[in-house]
C-alpha positions in Angstrom: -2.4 22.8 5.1 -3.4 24.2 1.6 0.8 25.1 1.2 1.4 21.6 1.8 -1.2 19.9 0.1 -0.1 22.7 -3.5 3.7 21.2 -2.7 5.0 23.8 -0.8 5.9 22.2 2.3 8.9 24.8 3.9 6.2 27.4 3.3 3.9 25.2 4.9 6.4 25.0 7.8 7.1 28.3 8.4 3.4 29.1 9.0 3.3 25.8 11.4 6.1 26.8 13.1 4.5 30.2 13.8 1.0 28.5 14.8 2.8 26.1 17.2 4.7 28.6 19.1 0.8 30.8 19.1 -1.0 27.6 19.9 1.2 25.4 21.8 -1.7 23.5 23.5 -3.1 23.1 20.2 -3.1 19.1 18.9 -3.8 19.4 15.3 -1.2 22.2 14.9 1.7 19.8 17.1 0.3 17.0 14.6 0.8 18.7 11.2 3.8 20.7 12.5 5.6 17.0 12.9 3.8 15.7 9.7 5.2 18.9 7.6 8.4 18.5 8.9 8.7 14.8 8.2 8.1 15.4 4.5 11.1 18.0 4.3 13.1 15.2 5.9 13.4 17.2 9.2 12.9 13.9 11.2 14.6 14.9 14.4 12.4 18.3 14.7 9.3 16.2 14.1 9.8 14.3 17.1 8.9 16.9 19.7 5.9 17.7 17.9 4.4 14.2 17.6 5.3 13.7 21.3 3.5 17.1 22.4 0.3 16.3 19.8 0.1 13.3 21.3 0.5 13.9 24.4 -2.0 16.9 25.2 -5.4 15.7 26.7 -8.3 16.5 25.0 -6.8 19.8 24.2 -8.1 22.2 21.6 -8.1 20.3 17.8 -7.8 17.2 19.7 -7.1 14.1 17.4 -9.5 11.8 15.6 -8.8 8.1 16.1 -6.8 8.2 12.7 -4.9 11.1 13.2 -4.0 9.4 16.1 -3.2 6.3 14.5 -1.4 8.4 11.7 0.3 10.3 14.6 1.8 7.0 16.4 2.7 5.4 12.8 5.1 8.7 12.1 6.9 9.2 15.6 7.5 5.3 15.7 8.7 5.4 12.0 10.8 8.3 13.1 12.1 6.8 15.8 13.5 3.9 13.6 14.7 6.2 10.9 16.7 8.0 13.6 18.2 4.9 14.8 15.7 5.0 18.1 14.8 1.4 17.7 13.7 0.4 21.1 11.5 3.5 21.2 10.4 2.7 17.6 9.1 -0.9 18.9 7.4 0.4 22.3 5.9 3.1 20.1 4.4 1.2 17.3 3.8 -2.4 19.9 1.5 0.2 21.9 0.1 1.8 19.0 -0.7 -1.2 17.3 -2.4 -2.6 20.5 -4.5 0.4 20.4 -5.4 0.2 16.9 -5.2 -3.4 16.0 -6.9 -3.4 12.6 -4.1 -1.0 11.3 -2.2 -2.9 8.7 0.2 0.1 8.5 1.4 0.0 11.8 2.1 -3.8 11.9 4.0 -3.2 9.0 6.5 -0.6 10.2 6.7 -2.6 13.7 7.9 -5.4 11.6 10.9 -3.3 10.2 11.2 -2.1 13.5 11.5 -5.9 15.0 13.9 -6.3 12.3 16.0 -3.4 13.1 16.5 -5.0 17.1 17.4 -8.4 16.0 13.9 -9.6 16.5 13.7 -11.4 13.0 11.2 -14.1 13.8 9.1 -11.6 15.3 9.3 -9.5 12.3 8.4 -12.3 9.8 5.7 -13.4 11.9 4.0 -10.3 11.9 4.1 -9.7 8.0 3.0 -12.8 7.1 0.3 -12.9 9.0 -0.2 -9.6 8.0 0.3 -11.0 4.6 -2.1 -14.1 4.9 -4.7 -11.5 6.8 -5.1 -8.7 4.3 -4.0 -9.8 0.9 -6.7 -10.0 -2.0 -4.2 -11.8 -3.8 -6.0 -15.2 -5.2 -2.7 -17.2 -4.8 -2.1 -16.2 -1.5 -5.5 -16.6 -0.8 -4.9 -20.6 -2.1 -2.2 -20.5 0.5 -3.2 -18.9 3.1 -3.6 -21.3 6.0 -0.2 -22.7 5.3 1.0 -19.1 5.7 -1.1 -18.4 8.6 0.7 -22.0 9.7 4.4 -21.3 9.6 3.9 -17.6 10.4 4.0 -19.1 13.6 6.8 -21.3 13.3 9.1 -20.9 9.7 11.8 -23.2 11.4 9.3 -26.1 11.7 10.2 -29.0 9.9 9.3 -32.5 9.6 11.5 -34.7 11.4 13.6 -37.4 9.1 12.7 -40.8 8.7 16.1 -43.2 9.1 15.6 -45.0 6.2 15.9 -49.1 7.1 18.5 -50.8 6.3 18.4 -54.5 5.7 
């Protein structure tokens, strides 16, 4: 982790690589194995390593509640980066049910939605997201009207024929 954290990360992978295959059973090694890998841009080999560091019970370096969070938020975002959008959006729908005070992970399930043709979904999500967590004072002017058509941006207020005499 040190090689990572100094900016070495394919040093940092090498020495993953060789703790994974030691440690296979090992969550925290599966976890930063994937995470090292993402940041060389290695997405397709991180995949197997979120999967199996998320998947070991309670197995030795098990993962804290953000790791795990952190965990779910890369192999979803990996997903979509691949092109694995349907996985993506089960991933990160589950992942935000589990965790659902994490901003992050509404905000790549958004891009997500997007990327399936789920667009109102998508902009329903961020702008509640939006509405939710922004310190902004001009958002926080607007918010209920946010909050309002997050639900609904193709409402509109019906016409009123005008009268003729």
């Amino acid at each position: 982790m040190r090689l990572r954290e100094s900016g070495q990360p394919a040093e940092a992978r090498e020495q993953f690589l060789a703790l994974a295959e030691e440690l296979p059973g090992d969550t925290q090694v599966a976890y930063q194995t994937a995470w090292v890998h993402d940041v060389l841009g290695l997405e397709v080999d991180a995949v197997p390593h979120y999967q199996r560091a998320l998947e070991i019970p309670g197995g030795p370096g098990s993962l804290s509640a953000g790791d795990r969070a952190d965990a779910l938020l890369g192999l979803g975002s990996t997903y979509r980066v691949l092109g694995r959008y349907e996985e993506s959006v089960d991933t990160l729908t589950a992942a935000s049910a589990e965790f659902p005070e994490n901003g992050a992970l509404k905000a790549f399930l958004a891009m997500a939605l997007f990327n399936v043709g789920r667009h109102h979904d998508a902009m329903e999500l961020l702008l509640t997201l939006v509405a939710t967590t922004s310190d902004d004072p001009n958002v926080a002017e607007y918010r209920p009207a946010i909050q309002h058509y997050a639900q609904d941006l193709n409402e509109t207020v019906e016409s009123v024929p005008e009268s003729h005499p």
